[in-house]
C-alpha positions as CSV (number, residue, x, y, z in Angstrom):
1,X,16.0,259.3,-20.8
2,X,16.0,256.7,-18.0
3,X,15.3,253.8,-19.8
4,X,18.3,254.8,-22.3
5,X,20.3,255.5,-19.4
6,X,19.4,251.6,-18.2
7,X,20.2,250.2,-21.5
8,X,23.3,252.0,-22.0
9,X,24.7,251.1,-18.7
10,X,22.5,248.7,-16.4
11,X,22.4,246.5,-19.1
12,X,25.8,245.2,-19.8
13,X,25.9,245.0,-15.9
14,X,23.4,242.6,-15.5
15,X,24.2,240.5,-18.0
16,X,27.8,240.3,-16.9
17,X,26.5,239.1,-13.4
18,X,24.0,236.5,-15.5
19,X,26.7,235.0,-16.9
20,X,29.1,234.7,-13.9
21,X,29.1,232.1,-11.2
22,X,26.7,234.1,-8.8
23,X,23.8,233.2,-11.0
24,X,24.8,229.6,-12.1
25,X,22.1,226.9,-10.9
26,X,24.1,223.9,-9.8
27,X,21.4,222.0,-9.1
28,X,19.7,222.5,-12.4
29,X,22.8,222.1,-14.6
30,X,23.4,219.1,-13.3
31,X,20.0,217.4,-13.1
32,X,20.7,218.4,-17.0
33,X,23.4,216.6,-17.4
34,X,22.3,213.9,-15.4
35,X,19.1,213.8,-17.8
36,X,21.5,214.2,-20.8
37,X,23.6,211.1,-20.4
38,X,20.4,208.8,-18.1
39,X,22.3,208.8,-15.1
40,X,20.5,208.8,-12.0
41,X,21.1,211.5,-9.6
42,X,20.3,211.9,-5.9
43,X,21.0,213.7,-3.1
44,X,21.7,211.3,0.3
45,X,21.3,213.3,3.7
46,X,24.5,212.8,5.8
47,X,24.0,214.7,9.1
48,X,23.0,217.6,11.1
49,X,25.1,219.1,13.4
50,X,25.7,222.0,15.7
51,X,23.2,224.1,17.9
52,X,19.3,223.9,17.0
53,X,19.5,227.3,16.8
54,X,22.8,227.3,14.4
55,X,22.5,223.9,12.2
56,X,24.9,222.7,10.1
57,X,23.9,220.7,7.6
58,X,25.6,218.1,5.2
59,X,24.4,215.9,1.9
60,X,26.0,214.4,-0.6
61,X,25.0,214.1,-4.3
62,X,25.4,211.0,-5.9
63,X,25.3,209.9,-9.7
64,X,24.5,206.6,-10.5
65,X,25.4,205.8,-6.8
66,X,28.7,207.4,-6.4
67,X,29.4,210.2,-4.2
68,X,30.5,212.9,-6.9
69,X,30.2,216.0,-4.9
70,X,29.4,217.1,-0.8
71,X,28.4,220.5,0.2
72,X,27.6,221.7,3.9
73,X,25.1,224.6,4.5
74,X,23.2,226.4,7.2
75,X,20.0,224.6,6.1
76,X,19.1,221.9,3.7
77,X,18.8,223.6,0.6
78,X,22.3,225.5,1.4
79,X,23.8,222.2,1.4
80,X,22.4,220.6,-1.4
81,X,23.3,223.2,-3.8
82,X,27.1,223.4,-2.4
83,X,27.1,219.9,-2.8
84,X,25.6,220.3,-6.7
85,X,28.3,222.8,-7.4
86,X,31.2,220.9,-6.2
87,X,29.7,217.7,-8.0
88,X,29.3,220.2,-11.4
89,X,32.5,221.7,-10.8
90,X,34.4,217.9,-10.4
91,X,32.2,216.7,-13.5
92,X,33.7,220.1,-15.0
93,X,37.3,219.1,-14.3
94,X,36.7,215.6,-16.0
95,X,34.8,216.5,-19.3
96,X,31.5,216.0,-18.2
97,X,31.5,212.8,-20.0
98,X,32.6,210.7,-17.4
């Protein structure tokens, strides 16, 4: 009964949520694309700012050398994947070819 129960309505649940933006790996999808096309893709540390015990930090990720997206983040994975999903998100907006 409860594993009808999960298929019936868990289910449909989770994979809604798979398939939305809360589960989208920015930094993989574009390390894909990057592959895809044999660009080169980087992330460049910018700074760290604010308190040590409330750091702000900043990187930029770069394809082929150019700045394509910048994210900021409470530590340095944070940042790097805001800075992956505005760079996917830009790429997005252009085709992805370019």
């Amino acid at each position: 009964v409860g594993k009808q129960f999960a298929l019936k309505h868990v289910t449909p649940y989770i994979q809604e949520i798979m398939s939305s933006d809360v589960f989208d790996d920015y930094k993989t999808a574009l390390q894909e694309y990057a592959q895809q096309y044999k660009l080169v893709l980087e992330y460049e540390f910018v700074s760290k700012t604010g308190p040590e015990h409330k750091p702000e930090f900043c990187f930029i990720a770069k394809i082929n050398g150019k700045q394509v997206g910048m994210g900021k983040g409470k530590n340095k994975a944070e940042a790097q994947f805001q800075a992956a999903k505005n760079a996917y998100n830009i790429l997005k907006d252009r085709g992805l070819e370019n």
